[in-house]
LUMVEX-778457 format. One record per residue (C-alpha): residue number from 1; x, y negated, z negated; residue in three letters. Coordinates in steps of 0.5 Angstrom, whole numbers. Layout:
BEGIN
[rec NUM,[X,Y,Z],ALA]
...
This chain:
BEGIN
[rec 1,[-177,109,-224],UNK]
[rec 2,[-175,115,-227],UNK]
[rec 3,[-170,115,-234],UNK]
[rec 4,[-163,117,-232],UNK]
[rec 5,[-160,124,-232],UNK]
[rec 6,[-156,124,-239],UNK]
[rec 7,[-149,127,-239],UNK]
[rec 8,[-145,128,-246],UNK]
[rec 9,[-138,127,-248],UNK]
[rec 10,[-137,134,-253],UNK]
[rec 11,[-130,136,-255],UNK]
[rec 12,[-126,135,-262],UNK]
[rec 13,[-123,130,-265],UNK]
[rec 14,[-118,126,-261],UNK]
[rec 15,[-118,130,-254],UNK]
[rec 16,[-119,122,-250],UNK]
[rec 17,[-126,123,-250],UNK]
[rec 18,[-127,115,-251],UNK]
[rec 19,[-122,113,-246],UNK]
[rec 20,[-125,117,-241],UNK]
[rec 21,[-132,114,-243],UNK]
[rec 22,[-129,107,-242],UNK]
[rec 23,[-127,109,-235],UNK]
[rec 24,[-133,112,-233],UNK]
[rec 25,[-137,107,-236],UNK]
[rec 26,[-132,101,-233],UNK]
[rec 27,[-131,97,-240],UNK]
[rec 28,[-129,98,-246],UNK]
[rec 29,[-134,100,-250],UNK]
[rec 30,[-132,105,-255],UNK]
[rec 31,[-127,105,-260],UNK]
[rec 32,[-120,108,-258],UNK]
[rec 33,[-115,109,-263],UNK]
[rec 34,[-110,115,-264],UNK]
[rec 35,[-112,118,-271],UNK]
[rec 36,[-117,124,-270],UNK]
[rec 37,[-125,123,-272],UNK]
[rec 38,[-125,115,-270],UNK]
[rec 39,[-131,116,-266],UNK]
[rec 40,[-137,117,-271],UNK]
[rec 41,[-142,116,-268],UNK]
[rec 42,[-145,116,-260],UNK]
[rec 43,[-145,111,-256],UNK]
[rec 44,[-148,110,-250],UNK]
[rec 45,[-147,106,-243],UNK]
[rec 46,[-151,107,-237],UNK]
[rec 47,[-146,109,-231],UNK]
[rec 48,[-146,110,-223],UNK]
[rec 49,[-143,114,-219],UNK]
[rec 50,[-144,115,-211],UNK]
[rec 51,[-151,112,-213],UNK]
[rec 52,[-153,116,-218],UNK]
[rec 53,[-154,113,-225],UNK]
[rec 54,[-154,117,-231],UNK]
[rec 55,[-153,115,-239],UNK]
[rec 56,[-146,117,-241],UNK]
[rec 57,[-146,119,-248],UNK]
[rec 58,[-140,119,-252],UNK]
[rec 59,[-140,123,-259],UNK]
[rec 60,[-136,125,-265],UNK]
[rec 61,[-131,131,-264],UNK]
[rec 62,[-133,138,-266],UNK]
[rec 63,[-128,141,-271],UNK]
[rec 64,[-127,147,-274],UNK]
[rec 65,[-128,147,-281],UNK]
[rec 66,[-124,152,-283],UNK]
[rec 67,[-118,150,-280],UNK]
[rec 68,[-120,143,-283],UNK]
[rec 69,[-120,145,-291],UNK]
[rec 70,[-114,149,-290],UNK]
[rec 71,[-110,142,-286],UNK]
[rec 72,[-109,147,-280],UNK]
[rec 73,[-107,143,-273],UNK]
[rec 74,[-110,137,-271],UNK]
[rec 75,[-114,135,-278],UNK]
[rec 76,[-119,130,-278],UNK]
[rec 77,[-116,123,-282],UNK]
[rec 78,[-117,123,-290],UNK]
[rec 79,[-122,117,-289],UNK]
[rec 80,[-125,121,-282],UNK]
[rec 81,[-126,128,-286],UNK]
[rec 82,[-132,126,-290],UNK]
[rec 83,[-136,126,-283],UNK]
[rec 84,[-135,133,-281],UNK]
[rec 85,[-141,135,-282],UNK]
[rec 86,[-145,129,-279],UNK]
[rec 87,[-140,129,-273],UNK]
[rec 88,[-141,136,-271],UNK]
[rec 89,[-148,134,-272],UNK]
[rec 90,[-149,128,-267],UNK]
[rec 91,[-145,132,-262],UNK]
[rec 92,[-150,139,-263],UNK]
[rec 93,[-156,133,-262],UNK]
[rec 94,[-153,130,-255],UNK]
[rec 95,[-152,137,-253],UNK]
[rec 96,[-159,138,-254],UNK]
[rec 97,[-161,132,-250],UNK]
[rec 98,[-158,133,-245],UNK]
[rec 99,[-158,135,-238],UNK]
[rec 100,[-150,135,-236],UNK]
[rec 101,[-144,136,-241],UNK]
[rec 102,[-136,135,-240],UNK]
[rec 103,[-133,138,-245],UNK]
[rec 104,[-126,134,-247],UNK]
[rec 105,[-120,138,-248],UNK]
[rec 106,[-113,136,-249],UNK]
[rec 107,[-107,138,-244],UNK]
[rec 108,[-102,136,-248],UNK]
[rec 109,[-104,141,-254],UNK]
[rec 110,[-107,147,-249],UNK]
[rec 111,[-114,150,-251],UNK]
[rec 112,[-114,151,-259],UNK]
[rec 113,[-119,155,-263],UNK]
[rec 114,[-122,148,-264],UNK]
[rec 115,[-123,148,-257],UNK]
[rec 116,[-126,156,-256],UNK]
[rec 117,[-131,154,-263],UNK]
[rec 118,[-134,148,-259],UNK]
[rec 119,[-135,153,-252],UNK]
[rec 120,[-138,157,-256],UNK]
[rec 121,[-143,152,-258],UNK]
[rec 122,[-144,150,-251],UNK]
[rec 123,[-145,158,-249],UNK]
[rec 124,[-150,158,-254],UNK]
[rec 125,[-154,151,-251],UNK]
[rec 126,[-154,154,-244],UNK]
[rec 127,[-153,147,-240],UNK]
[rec 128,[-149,145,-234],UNK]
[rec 129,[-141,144,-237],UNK]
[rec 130,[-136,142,-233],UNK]
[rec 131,[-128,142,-237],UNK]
[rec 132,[-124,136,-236],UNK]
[rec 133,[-117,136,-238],UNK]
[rec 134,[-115,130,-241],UNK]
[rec 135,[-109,126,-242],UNK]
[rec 136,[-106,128,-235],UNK]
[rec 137,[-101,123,-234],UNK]
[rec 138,[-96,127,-230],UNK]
[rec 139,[-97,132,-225],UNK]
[rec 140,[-93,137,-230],UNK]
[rec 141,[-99,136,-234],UNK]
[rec 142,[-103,136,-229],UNK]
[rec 143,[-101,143,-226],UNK]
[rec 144,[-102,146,-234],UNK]
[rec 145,[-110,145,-233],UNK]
[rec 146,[-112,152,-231],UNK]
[rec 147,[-111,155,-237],UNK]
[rec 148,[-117,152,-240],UNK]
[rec 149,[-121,157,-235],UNK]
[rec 150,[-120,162,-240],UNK]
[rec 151,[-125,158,-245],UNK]
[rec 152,[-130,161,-238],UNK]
[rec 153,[-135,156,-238],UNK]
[rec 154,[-134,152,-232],UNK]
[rec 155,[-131,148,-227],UNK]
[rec 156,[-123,145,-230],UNK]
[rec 157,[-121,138,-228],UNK]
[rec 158,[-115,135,-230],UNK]
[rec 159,[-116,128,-231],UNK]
[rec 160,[-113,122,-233],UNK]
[rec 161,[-118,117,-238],UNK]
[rec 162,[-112,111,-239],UNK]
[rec 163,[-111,111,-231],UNK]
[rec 164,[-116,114,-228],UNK]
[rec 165,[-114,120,-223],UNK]
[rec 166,[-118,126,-224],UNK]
[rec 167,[-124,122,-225],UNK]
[rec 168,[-127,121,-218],UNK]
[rec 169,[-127,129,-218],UNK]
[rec 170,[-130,129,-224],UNK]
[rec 171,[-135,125,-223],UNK]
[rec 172,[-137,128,-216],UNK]
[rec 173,[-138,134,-220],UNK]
[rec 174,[-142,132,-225],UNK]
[rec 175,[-146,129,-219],UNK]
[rec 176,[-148,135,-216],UNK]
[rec 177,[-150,139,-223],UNK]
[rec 178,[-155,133,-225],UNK]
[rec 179,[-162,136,-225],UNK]
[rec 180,[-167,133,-219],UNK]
[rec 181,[-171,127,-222],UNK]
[rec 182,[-176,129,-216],UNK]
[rec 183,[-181,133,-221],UNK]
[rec 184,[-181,128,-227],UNK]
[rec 185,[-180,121,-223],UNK]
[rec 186,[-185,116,-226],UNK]
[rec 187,[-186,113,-219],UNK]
[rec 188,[-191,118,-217],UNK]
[rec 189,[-195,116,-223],UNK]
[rec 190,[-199,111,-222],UNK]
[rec 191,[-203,111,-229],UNK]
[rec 192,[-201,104,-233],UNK]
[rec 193,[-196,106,-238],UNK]
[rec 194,[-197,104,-245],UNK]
[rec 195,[-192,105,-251],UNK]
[rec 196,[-192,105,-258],UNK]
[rec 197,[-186,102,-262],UNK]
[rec 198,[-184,99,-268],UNK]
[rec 199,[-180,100,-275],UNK]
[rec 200,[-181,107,-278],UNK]
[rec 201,[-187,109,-281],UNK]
[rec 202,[-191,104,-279],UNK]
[rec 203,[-197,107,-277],UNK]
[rec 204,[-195,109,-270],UNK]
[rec 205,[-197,116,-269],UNK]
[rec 206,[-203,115,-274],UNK]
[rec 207,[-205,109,-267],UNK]
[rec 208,[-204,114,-262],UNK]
[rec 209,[-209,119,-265],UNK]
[rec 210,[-214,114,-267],UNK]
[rec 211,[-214,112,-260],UNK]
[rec 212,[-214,119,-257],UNK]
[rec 213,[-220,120,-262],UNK]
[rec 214,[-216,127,-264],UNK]
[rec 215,[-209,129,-267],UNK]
[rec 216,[-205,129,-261],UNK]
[rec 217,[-198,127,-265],UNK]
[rec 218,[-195,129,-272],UNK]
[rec 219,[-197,125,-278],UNK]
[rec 220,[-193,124,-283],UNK]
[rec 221,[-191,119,-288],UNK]
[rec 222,[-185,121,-288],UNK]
[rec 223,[-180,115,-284],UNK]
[rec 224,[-177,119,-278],UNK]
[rec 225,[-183,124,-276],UNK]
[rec 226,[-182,122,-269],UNK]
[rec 227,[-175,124,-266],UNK]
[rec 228,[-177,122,-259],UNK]
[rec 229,[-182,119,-255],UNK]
[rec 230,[-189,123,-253],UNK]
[rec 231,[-193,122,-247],UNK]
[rec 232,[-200,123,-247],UNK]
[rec 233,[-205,123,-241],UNK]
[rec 234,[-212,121,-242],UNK]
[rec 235,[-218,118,-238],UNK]
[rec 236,[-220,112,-240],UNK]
[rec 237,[-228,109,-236],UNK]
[rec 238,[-225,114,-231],UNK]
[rec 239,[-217,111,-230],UNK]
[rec 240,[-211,115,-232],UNK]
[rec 241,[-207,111,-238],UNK]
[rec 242,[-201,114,-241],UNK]
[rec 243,[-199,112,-249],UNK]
[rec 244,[-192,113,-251],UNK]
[rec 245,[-191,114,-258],UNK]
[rec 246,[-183,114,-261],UNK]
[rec 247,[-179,114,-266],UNK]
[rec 248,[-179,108,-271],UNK]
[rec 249,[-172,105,-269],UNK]
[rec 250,[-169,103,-276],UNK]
[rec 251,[-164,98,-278],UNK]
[rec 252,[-157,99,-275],UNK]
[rec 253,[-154,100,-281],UNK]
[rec 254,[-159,105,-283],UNK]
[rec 255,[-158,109,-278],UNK]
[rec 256,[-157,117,-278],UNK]
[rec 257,[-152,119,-276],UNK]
[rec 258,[-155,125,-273],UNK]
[rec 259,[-161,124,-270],UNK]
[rec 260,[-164,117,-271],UNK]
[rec 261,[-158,113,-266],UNK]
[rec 262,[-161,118,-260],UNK]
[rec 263,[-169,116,-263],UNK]
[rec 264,[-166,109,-262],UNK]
[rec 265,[-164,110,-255],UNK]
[rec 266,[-170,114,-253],UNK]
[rec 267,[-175,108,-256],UNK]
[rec 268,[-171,103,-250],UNK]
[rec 269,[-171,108,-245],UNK]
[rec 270,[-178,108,-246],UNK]
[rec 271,[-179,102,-247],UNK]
[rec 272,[-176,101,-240],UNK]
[rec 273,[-182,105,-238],UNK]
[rec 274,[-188,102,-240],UNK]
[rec 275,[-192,96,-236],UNK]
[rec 276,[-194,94,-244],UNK]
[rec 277,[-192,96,-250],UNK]
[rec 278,[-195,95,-257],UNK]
[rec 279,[-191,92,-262],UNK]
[rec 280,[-193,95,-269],UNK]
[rec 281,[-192,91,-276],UNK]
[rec 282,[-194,93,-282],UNK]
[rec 283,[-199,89,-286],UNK]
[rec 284,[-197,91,-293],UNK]
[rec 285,[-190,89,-292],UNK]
[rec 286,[-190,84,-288],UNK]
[rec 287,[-186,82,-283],UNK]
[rec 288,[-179,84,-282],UNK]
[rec 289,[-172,82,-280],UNK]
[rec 290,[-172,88,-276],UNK]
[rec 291,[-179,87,-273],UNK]
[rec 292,[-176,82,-270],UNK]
[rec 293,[-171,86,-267],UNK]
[rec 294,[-175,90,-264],UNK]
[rec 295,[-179,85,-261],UNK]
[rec 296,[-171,83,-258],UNK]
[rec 297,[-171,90,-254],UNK]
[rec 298,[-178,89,-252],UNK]
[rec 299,[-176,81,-249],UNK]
[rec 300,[-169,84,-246],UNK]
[rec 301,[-173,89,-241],UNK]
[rec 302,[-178,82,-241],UNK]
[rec 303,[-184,88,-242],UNK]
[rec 304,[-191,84,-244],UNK]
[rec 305,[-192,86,-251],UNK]
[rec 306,[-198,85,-255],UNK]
[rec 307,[-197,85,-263],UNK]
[rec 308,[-201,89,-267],UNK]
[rec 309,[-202,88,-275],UNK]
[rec 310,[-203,96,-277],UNK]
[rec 311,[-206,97,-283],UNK]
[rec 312,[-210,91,-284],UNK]
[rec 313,[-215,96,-290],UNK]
[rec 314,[-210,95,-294],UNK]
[rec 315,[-210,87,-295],UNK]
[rec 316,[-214,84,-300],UNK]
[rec 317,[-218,78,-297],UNK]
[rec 318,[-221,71,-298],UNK]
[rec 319,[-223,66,-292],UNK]
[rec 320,[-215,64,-290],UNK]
[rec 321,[-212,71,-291],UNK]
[rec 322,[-212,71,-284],UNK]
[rec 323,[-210,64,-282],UNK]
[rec 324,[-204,66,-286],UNK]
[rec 325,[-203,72,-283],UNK]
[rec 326,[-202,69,-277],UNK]
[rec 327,[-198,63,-279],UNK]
[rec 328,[-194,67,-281],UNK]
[rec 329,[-193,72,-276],UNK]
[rec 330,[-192,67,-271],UNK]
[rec 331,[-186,63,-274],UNK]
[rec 332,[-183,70,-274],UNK]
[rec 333,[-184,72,-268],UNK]
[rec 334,[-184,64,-265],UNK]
[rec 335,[-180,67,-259],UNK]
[rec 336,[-186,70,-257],UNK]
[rec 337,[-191,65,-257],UNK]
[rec 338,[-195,67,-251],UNK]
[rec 339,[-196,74,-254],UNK]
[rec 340,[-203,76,-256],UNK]
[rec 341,[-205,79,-264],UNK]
[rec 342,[-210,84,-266],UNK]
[rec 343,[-210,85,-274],UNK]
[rec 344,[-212,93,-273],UNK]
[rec 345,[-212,99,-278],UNK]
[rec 346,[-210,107,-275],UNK]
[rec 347,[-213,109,-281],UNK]
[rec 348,[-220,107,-281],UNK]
[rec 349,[-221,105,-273],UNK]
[rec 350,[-222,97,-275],UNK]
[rec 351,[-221,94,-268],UNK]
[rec 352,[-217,100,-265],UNK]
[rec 353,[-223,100,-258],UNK]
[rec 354,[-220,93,-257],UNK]
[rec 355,[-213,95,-256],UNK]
[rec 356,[-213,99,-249],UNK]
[rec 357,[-218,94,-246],UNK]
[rec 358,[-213,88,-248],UNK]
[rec 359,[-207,93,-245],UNK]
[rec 360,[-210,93,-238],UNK]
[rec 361,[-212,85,-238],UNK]
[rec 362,[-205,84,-240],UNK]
[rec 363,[-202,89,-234],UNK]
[rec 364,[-206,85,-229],UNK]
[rec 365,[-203,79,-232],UNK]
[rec 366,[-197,82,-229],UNK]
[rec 367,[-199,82,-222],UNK]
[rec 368,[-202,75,-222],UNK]
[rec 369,[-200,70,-217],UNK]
[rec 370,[-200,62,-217],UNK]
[rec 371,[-202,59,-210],UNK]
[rec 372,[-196,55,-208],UNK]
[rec 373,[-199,49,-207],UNK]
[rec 374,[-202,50,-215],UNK]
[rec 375,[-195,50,-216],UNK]
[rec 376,[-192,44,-214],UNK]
[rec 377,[-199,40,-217],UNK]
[rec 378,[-197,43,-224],UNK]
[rec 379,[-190,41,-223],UNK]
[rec 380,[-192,33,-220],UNK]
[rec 381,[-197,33,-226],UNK]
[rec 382,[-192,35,-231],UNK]
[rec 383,[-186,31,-229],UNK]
[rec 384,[-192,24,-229],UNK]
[rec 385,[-193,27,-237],UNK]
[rec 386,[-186,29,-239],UNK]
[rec 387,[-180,26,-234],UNK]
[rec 388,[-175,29,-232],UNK]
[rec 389,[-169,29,-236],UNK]
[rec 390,[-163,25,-235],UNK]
[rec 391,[-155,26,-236],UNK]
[rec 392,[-149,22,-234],UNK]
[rec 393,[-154,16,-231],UNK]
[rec 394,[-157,22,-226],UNK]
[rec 395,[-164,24,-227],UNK]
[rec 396,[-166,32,-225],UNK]
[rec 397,[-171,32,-219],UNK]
[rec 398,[-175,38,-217],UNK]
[rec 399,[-176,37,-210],UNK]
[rec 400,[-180,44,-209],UNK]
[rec 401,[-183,50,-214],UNK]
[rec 402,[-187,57,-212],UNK]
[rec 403,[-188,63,-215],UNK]
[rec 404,[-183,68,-212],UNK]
[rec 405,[-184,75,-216],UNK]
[rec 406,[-189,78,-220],UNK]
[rec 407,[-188,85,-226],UNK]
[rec 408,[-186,80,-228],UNK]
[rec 409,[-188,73,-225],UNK]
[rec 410,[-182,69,-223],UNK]
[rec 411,[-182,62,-221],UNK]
[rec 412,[-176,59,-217],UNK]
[rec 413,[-175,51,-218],UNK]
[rec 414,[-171,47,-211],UNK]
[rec 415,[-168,41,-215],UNK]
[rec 416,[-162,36,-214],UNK]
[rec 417,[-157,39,-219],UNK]
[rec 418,[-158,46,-224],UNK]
[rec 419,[-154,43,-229],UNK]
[rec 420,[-160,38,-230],UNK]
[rec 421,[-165,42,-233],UNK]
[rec 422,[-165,42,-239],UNK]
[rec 423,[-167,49,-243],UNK]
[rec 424,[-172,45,-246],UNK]
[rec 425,[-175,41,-240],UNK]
[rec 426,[-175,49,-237],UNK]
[rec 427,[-179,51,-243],UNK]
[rec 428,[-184,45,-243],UNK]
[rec 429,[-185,46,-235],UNK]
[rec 430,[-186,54,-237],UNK]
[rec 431,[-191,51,-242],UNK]
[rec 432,[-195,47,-237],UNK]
[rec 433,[-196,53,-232],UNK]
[rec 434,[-199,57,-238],UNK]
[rec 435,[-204,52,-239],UNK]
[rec 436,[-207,53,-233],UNK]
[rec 437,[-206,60,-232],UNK]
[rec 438,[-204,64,-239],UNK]
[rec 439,[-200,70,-237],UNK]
[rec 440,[-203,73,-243],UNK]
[rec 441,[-197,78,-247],UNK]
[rec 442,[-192,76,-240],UNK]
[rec 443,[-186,73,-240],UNK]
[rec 444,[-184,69,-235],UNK]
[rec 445,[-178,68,-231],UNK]
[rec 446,[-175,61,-229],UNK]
[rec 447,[-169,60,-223],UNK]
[rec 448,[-166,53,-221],UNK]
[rec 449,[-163,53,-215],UNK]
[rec 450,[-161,46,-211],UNK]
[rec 451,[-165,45,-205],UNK]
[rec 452,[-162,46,-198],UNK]
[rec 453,[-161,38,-198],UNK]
[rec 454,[-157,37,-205],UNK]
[rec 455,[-153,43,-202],UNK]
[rec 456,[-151,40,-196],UNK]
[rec 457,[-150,33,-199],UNK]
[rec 458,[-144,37,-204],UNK]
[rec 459,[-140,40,-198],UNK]
């Protein structure tokens, strides 16, 4: 499946770019408020329109910095104004980014020369822009939206972001200016997919040109290098593979405000599509809190996953470091029992040939499929070691269980009352399937659903 197409938000401070994101998107996930420059950052939701789903972004206002320094209209808030720079920054890099602009300007205060700076910059960017007059609350606003045609840079829809009139129009627009998907659509490409995330400067680049065997990437040790993801093609044993390198994803409250949130969302959205992603922590370091967020992201997507202890040359060792190691890596990634770990170093090679082998294994496991009666003879197995939970004098009952899906396998459990089964009892039945059949790297999904019987006996 192809990423989604990416429509930003542009305009300066307090023109309701934030209440017509809500609007899109359908909920309130930005913050709005009435004082200019409240939006600091960008944020991001998926949205859908007509059946076509893009990535609408939300980013901080563009202000005149001249009118700024001499208190002219619209001033940014004391507290806001430091962030001049920053906001202008993020929304330049939005532009950059993406395929659709909106510009936001204000019905109420007509064009401005805040508004004809932020169209210059749009010219300059040489994208689809369409103008969506906000705040049009009333039919004499409405009919007030012409005049932004003077600003010459596209279609003008007066819209209301707080009521929502105006919207579908706009949309429609934004719609037909989205670029085809077609020629970049990963459903054409059948080449197993791997990505290559992690916290920044852990040795991600270094890894992807190890495993080319040439430099393919920039390798810095500066933190960031990366600013979005790379596909590589290569032929392995003579079969298509594609490695994605990304942007290392920090710590949120390290954040960048100019260019590492978009890293952080180009890491998800890669993420997203690989079949397997290697996790890469730092052996110098240890692990981290956010290691295990990272880990959080790919378990979200429910994407297999191989953990990668890079720069493993760097260790002093005896005969339990890596005994130790290992402990310790899974108490801290103890939600991921089922992920296998590779001690590797990018700089010398040790170990490296091992990684695309255990990718394609693991791919494999994605698609594998348990027969049905195999099933049924783990459950009544497991249910004669390890009885079944009881709650209110009733005990849970499984009266049937298959393997339904795969990428990533799933198992759908028939059974007297859902409310029964334990998130424990699901973990120990999950922990029996994989003792007969591991799903190496995989994680597996587990439904409860009454059966037939147990319904009709309810109504």
């Amino acid at each position: 499946m192809s990423n989604p197409s990416i429509v930003a938000l542009v305009g300066r401070p307090n023109v309701g770019k934030s209440t017509l994101f809500n609007r899109v998107v359908g909920q309130r996930l930005a913050v709005v408020h009435e004082r200019p420059g409240t939006t600091r950052d960008r944020q991001q939701a998926d949205a859908e329109w007509n059946g076509v789903v893009f990535t609408l972004v939300d980013t901080g206002g563009i202000e005149d910095l001249e009118t700024v320094s001499r208190g002219g209209s619209n001033p940014l808030a004391e507290d806001s104004a430091s962030f001049i720079h920053e906001i202008r920054a993020q929304a330049e890099v939005a532009i950059a980014e993406a395929d659709v602009i909106i510009l936001v300007v204000d019905l109420m205060t007509g064009v401005t020369g805040a508004d004809q700076e932020v169209a210059d910059i749009l010219r300059r960017a040489d994208k689809p822009v369409i103008v969506a007059a906000s705040k049009g609350d009333n039919m004499k606003l409405r009919d007030q939206a012409a005049e932004f045609y003077a600003l010459g840079i596209g279609e003008v829809f007066a819209v209301s972001g707080m009521h929502g009139s105006g919207v579908g129009d706009l949309l429609d627009e934004v719609v037909n200016a989205l670029p085809s998907k077609a020629a970049e659509s990963d459903e054409d490409d059948e080449s197993l997919k791997i990505a290559i995330v992690g916290r920044p400067n852990v040795g991600k680049s270094s890894l992807l040109n190890r495993m080319m065997g040439e430099d393919r990437v920039i390798v810095s040790s500066v933190a960031g290098t990366t600013r979005d993801s790379i596909d590589t093609q290569l032929i392995w044993h003579g079969e298509p593979l594609t490695l994605i390198d990304t942007a290392g994803i920090r710590r949120r409250g390290k954040i960048d405000r100019t260019v590492e949130k978009w890293s952080v969302l180009r890491a998800i959205k890669a993420i997203k599509r690989a079949n397997v992603v290697l996790l890469l922590v730092d052996a110098a370091e240890g692990i981290t809190a956010q290691d295990t967020h990272i880990a959080g992201y790919v378990l979200d997507e429910m994407k297999s996953v191989i953990i990668l202890v890079n720069k493993w040359d760097a260790i002093e060792k005896d005969t339990h470091t890596i005994n130790l190691y290992t402990d310790e890596v899974r108490r801290s990634f103890k939600f991921l029992p089922y992920a296998p770990l590779l001690f590797v170093s990018a700089l010398t090679g040790q170990r490296v040939s091992k990684i695309i082998p255990l990718a394609k294994q693991v791919h494999e496991e994605r698609f594998y499929r348990l027969p049905t009666s195999e099933v049924n003879r783990i459950v009544r197995e497991a249910m004669g070691r390890q009885a079944p939970p009881t709650k209110g004098g009733r005990r849970l009952k499984i009266r049937y269980a298959s393997q339904v899906a795969v990428d990533p396998p799933k198992f759908l459990f028939h059974v007297n009352d859902t409310e029964l089964a334990h998130f424990s009892y699901q973990r120990y039945l999950e922990n029996q399937i994989r003792d007969v059949y591991p799903f190496i790297a995989t994680p597996i999904l587990m439904e409860f659903r009454p059966s037939s019987e147990d319904r009709k006996k309810k109504r």
